[in-house]
Structure formats: structure tokens, C-alpha cells
The first five atom37 places (N, CA, C, CB, O) and aatype in JSON, in Angstrom:
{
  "aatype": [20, 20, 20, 20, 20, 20, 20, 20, 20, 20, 20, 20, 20, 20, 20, 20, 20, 20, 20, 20, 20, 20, 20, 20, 20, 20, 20, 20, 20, 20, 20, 20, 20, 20, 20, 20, 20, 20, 20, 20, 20, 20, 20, 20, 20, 20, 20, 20, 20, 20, 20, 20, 20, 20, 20, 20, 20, 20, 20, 20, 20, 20, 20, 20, 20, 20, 20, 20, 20, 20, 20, 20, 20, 20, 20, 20, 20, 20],
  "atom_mask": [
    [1, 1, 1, 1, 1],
    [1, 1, 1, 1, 1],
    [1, 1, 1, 1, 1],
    [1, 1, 1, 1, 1],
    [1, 1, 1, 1, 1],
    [1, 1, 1, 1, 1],
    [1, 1, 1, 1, 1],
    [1, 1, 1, 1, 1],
    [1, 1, 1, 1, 1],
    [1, 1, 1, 1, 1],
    [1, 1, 1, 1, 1],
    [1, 1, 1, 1, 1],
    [1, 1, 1, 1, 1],
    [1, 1, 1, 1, 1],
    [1, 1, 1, 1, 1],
    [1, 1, 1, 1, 1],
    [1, 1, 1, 1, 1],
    [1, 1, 1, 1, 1],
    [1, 1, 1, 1, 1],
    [1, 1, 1, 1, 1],
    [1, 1, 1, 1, 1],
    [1, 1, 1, 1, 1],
    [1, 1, 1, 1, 1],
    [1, 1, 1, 1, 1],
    [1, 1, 1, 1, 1],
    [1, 1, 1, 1, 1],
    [1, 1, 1, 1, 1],
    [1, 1, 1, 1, 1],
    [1, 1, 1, 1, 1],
    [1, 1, 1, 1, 1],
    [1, 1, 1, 1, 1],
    [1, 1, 1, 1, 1],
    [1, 1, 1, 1, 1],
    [1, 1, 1, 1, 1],
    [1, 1, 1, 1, 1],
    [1, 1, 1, 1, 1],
    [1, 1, 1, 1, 1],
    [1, 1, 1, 1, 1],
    [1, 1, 1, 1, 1],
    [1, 1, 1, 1, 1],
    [1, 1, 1, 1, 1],
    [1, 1, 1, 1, 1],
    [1, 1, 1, 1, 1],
    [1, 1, 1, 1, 1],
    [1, 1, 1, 1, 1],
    [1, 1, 1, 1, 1],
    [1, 1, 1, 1, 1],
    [1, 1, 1, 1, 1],
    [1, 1, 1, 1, 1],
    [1, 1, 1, 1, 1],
    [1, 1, 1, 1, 1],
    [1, 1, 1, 1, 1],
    [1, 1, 1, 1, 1],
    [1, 1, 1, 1, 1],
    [1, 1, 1, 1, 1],
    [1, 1, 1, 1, 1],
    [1, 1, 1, 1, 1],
    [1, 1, 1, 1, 1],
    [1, 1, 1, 1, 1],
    [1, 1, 1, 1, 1],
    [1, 1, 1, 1, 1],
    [1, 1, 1, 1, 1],
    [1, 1, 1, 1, 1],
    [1, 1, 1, 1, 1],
    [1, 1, 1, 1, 1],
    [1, 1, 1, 1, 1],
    [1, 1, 1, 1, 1],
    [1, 1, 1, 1, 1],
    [1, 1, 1, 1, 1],
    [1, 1, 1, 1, 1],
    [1, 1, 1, 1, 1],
    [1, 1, 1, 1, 1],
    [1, 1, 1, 1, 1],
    [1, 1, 1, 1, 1],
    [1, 1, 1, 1, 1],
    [1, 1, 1, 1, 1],
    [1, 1, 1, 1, 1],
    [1, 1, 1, 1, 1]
  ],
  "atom_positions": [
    [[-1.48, -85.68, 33.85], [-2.38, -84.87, 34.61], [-3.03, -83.86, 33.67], [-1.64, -84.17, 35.78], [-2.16, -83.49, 32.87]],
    [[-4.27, -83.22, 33.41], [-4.76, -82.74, 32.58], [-4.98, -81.23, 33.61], [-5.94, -83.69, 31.92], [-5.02, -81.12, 34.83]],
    [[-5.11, -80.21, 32.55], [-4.89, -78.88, 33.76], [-6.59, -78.69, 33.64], [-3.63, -77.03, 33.16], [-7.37, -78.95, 32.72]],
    [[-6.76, -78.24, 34.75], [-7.67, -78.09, 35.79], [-7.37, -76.13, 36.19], [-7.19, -79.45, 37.23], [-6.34, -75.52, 35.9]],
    [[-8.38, -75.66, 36.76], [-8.68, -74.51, 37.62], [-7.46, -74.81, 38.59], [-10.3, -74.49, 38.35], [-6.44, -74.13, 38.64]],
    [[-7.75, -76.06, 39.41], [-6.67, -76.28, 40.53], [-5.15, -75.64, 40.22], [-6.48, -77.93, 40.71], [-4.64, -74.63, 40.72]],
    [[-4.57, -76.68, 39.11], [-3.65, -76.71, 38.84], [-3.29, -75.84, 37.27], [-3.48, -77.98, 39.06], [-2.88, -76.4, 36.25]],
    [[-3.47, -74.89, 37.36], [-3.35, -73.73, 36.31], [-1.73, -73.7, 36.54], [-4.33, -72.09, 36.68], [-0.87, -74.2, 35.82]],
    [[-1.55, -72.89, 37.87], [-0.5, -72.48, 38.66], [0.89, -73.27, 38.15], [-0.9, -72.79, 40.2], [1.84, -72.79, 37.52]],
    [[0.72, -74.43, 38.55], [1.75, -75.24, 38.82], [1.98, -75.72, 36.79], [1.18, -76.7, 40.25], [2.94, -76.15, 36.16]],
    [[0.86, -75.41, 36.49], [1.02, -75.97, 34.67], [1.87, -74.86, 34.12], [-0.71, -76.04, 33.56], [2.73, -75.21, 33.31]],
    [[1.76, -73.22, 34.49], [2.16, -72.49, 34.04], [3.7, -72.25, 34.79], [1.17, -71.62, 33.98], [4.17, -71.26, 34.24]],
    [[4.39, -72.61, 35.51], [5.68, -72.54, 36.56], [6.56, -73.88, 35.7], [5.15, -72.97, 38.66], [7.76, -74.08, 35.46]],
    [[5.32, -74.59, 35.4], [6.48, -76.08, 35.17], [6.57, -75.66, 33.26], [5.38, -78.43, 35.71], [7.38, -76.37, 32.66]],
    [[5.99, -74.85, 32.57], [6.2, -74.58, 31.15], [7.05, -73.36, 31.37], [4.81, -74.35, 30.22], [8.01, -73.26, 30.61]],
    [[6.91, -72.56, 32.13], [8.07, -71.57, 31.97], [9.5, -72.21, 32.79], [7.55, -69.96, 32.7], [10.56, -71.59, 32.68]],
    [[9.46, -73.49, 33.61], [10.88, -73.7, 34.0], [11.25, -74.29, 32.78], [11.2, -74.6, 35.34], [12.25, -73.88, 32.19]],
    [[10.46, -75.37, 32.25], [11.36, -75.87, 31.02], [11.64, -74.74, 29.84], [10.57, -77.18, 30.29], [12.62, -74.72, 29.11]],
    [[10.61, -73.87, 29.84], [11.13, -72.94, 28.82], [12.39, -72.58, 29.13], [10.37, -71.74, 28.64], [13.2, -73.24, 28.47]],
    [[12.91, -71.77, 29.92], [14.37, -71.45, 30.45], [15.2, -72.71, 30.09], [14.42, -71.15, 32.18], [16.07, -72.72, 29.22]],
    [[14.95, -73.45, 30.63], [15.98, -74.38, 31.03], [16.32, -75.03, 29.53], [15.41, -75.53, 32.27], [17.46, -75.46, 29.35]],
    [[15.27, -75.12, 28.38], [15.45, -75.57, 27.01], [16.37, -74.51, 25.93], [13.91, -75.77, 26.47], [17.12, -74.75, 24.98]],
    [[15.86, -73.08, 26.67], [16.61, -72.08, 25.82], [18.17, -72.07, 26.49], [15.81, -70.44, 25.89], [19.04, -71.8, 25.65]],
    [[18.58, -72.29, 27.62], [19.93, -71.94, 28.09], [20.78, -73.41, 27.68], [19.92, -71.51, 29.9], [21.98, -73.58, 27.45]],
    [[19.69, -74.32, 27.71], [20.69, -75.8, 27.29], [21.05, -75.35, 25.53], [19.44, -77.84, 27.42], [22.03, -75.78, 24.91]],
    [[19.93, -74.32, 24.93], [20.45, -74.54, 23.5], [21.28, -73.35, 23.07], [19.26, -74.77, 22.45], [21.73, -73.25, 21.93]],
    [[21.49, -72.22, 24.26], [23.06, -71.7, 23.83], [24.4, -72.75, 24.49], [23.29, -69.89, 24.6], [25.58, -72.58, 24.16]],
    [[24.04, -73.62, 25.26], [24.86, -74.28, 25.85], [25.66, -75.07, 24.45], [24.09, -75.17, 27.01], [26.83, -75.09, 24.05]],
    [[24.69, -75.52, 24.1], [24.57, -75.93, 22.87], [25.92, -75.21, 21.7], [22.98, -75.5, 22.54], [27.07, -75.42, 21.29]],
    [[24.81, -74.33, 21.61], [26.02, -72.92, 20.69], [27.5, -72.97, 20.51], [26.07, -71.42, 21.52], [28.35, -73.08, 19.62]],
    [[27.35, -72.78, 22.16], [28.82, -72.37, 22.8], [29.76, -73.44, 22.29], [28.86, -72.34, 24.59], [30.84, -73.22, 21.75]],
    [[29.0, -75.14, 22.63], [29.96, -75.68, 22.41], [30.36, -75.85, 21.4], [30.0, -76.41, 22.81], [31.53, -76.19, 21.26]],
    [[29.0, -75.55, 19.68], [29.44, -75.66, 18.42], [30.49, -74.92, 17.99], [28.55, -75.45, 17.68], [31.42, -75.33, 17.31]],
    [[30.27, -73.44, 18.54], [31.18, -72.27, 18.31], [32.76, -72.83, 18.52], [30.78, -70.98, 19.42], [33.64, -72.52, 17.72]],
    [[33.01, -73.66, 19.66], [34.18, -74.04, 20.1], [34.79, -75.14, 18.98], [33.98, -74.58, 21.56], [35.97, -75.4, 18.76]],
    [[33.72, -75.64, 18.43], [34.1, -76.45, 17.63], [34.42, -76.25, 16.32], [33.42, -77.15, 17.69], [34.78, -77.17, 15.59]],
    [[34.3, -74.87, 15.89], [34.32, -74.36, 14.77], [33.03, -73.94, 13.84], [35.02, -75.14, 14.25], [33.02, -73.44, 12.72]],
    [[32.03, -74.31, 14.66], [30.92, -74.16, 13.5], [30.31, -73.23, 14.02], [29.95, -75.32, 13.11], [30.13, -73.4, 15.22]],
    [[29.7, -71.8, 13.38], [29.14, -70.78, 14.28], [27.66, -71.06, 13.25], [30.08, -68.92, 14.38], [27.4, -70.74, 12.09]],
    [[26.88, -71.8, 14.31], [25.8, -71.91, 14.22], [24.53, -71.15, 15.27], [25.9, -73.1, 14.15], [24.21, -71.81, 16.26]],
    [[23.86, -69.87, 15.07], [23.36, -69.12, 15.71], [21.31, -68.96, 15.13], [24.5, -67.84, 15.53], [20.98, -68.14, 14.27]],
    [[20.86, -69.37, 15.42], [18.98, -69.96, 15.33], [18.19, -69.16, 16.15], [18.57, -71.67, 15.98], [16.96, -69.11, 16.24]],
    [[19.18, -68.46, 16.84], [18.31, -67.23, 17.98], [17.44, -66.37, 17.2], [19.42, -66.02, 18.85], [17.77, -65.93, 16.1]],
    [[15.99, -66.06, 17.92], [15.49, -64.94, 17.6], [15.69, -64.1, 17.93], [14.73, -64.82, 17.61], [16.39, -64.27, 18.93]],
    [[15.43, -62.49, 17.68], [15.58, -61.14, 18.85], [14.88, -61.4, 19.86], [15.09, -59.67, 18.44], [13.84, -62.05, 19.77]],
    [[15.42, -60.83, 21.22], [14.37, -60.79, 22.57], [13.02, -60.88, 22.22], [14.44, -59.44, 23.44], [12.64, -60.19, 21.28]],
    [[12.23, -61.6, 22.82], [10.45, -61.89, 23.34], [10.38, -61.29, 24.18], [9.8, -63.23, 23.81], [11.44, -60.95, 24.71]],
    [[9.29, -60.92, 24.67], [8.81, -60.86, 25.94], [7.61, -59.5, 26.24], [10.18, -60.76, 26.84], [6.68, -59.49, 25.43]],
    [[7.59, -58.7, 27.02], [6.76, -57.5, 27.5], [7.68, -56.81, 28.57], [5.23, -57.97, 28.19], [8.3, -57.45, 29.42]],
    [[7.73, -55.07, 28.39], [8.4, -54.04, 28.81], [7.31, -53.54, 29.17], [9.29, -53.32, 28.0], [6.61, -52.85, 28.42]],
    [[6.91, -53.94, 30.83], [5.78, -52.52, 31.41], [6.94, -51.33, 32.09], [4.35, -53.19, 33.1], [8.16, -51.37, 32.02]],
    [[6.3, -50.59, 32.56], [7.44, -49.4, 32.96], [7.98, -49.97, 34.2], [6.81, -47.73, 33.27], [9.16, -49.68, 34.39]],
    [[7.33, -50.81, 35.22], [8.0, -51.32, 36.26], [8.83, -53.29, 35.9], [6.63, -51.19, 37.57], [9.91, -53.82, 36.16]],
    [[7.98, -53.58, 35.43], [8.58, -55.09, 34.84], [8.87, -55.04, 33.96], [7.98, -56.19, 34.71], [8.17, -54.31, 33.25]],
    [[10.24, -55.82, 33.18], [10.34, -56.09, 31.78], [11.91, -57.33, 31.69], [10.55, -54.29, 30.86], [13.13, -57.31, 31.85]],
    [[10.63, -58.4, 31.28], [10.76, -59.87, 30.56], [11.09, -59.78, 29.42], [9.63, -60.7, 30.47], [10.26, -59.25, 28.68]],
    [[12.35, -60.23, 28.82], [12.96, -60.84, 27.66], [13.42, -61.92, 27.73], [13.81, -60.26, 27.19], [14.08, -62.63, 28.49]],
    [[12.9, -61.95, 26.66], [14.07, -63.92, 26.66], [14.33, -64.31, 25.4], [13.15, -65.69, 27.32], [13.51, -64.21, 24.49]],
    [[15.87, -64.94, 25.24], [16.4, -64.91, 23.5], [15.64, -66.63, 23.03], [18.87, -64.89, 23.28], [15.97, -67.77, 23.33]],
    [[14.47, -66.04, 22.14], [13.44, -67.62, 21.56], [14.63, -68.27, 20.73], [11.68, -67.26, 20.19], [14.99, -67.84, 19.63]],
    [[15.07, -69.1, 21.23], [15.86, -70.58, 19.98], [14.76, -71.7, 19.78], [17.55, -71.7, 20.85], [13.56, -71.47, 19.75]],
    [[15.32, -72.9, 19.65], [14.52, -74.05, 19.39], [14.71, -74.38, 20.41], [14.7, -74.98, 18.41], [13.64, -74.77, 20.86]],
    [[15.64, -74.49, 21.28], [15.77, -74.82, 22.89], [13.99, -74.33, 23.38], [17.36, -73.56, 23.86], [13.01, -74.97, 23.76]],
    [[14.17, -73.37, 23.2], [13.0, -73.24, 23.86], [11.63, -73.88, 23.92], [12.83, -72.32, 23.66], [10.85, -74.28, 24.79]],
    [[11.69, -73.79, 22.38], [10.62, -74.39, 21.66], [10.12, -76.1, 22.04], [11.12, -74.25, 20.17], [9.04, -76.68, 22.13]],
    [[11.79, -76.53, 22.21], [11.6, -78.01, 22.98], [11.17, -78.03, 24.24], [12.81, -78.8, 23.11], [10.09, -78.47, 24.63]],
    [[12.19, -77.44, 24.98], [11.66, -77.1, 26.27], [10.44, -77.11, 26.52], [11.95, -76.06, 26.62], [10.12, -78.05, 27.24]],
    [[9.22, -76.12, 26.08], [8.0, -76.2, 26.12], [7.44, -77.41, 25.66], [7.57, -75.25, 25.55], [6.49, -77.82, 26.31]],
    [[7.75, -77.97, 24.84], [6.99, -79.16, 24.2], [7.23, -80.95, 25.61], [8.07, -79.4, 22.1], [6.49, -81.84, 26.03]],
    [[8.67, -80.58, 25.79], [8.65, -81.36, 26.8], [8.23, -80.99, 28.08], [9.67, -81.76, 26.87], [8.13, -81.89, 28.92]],
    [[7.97, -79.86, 28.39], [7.71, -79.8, 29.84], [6.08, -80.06, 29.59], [8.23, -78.22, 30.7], [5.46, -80.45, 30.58]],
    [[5.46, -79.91, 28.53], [4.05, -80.01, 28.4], [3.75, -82.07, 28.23], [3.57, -78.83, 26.74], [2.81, -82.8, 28.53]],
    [[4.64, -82.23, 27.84], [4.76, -84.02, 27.69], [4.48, -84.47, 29.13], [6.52, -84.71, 27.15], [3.58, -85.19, 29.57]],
    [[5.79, -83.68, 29.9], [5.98, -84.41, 31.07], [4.93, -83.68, 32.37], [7.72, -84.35, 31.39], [4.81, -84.06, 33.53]],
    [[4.49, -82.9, 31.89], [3.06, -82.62, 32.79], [2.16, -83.72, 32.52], [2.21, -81.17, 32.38], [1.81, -84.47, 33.43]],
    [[1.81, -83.83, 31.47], [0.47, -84.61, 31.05], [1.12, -86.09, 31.81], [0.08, -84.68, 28.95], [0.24, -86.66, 32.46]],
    [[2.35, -86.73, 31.85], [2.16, -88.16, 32.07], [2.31, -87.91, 33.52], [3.2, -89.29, 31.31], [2.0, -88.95, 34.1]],
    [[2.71, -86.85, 34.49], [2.47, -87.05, 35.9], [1.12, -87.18, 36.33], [3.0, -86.04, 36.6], [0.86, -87.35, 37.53]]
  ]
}
């Protein structure tokens, strides 16, 4: 599906769910290396924007980075 005016909305909801969902699979990730002995840590410091009423952080790994790349894959072939 190619984004459109229409579908801005739904392009920008489905890149920030995979964003989340790519960064928490890749401390998932972590956790389990850590358990395994290997302390392997690729995190950046918090991202995001601090207005005085909202404030978004989120820890950037490569999780994320995939995340976005696939949720942008799997937009385009719906």
C-alpha cells in the first residue's frame, strides 16, 4: 500500500507499533544474552521530546531500527 493523505494515520501507528515492539523484543533479547553470560548492551541514551505537559522517551537499540524497517516492509506489501 503506498501512503496517501488517506492513510498517513494508520502509516504512522503501524511504524511506531513496530518501533516498540522491535525495541522491547531487542532487550528481550539482552536479557536473555545477559543470562547467558554475555553482557551485550547496543542501547542508545533515551530519544524522544520533553514538552512541559508530554514527555516521550524511548531506549534506540537495533530492535528498533528493525522494527521500523519491517513495519515499513509490511505496510508497503498490504
Amino acid at each position: 500500500m503506498k501512503v496517501t493523505n488517506k492513510n498517513i494515520g494508520k502509516f504512522t501507528a503501524f511504524l511506531l507499533l513496530f518501533c516498540v515492539a522491535g525495541t522491547l523484543a531487542w532487550e528481550l533479547v539482552e536479557v536473555i544474552l545477559y543470562a547467558a553470560g554475555l553482557n551485550v548492551n547496543l542501547s542508545v541514551g533515551p530519544v524522544g521530546f520533553d514538552l512541559d505537559v508530554l514527555s516521550v522517551f524511548i531506549s534506540a537499540n537495533p530492535g528498533t531500527i528493525l522494527g521500523i524497517a519491517v513495519g515499513w516492509l509490511l505496510f508497503h506489501k498490504i
